[in-house]
N, C-alpha and C positions, 0 to 999 in steps of 0.2 A: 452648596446646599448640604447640610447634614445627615447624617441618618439617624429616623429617631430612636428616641431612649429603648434598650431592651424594654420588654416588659418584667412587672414585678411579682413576685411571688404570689401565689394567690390560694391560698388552700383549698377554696371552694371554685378553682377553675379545672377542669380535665387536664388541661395540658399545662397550667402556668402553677400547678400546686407544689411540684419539683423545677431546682433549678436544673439544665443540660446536663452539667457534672453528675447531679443526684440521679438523672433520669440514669446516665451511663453507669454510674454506681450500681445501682437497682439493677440494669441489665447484665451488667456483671455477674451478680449473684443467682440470676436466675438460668443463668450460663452454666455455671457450676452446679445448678441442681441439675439444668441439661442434662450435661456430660455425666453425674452420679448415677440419674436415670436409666439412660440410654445403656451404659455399661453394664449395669444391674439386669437390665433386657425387662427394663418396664417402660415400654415403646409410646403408649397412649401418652404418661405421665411427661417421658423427657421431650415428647414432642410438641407438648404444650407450655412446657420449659423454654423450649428453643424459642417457640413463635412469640412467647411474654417477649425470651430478652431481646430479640430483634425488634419486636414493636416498643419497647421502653426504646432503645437505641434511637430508633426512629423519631419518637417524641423529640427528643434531645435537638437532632437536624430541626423540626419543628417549628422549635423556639426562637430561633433566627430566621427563619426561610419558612414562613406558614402557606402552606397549598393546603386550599379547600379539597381538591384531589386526592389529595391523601388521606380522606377524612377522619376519623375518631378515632376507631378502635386500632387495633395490632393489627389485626388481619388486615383492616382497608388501608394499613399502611404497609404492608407486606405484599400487598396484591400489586400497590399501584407503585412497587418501588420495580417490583417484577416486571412489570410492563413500559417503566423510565427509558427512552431511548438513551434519556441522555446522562443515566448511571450508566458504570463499566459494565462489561457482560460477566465477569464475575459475579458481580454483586445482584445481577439481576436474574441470574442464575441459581446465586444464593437461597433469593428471597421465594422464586418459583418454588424450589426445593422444598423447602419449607409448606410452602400454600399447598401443594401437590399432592403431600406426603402421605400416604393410608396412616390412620390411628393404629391402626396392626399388621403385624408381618407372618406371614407364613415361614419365613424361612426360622432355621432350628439353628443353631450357632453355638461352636462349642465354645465354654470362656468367655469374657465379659463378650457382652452388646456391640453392634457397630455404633460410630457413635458420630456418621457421617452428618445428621441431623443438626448436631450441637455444630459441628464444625462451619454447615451453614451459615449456624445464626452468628458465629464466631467473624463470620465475612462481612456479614451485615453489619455488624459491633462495628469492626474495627474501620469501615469505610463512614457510618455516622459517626465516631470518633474524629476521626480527620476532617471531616466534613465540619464538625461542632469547633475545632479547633483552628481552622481556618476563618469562618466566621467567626472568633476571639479576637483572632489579630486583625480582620479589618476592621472592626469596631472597638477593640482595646488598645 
């Protein structure tokens, strides 16, 4: 038995309007506003950076491997990657981190931002990366 066809682009669907590549593409970039954020020590800004690219990332897994579980948005996909027994504890670590996070910090920091935040979502990236690329070669 085969497995069926990916699905096809769909502009007007949530998840099927970018292809995995585009989703990772798209988290990419909002990686790097992360990381610009965080370092600038605009906390609010890079921490809703981080949780975009981690939930774009997530989309990407998605698109092969669809859980109702994981529902909609970033968050419900950061929440329920958090809670994955059956992610690595890095990555679900990652994703806690993320969910966790206060929009503001009291601490005072000399010199850029920490920028532990981006680095999370950098975890999450690079395990739906593999994850998306994995599902390529069983089906391509």
């Amino acid at each position: 038995m085969s497995a069926p066809p990916p699905p096809a682009i769909d502009p007007a669907h949530w998840l099927y309007r970018l292809s995995p590549e585009d989703w990772l593409r798209a988290a990419d970039k909002e990686l790097a506003l992360a990381y610009s954020a965080l370092a600038g020590k605009h906390r609010r800004e890079g921490l809703t950076y981080a949780r975009r690219a981690g939930g774009m990332a997530l989309n990407a897994v998605l698109w092969s491997a669809p859980s109702d579980a994981w529902g909609r948005s970033y968050v419900d996909h950061l929440r329920a990657l958090a809670a994955d027994a059956g992610a690595p504890g890095e990555v679900r670590t990652a994703a806690d981190a993320l969910m966790s996070a206060a929009m503001t910090s009291n601490l005072v920091s000399l010199g850029p931002g920490p920028t532990d935040l981006a680095d999370a979502a950098r975890t999450v990236i690079a395990w739906a990366r593999a994850r998306v690329s994995a599902a390529a070669g069983e089906t391509g």
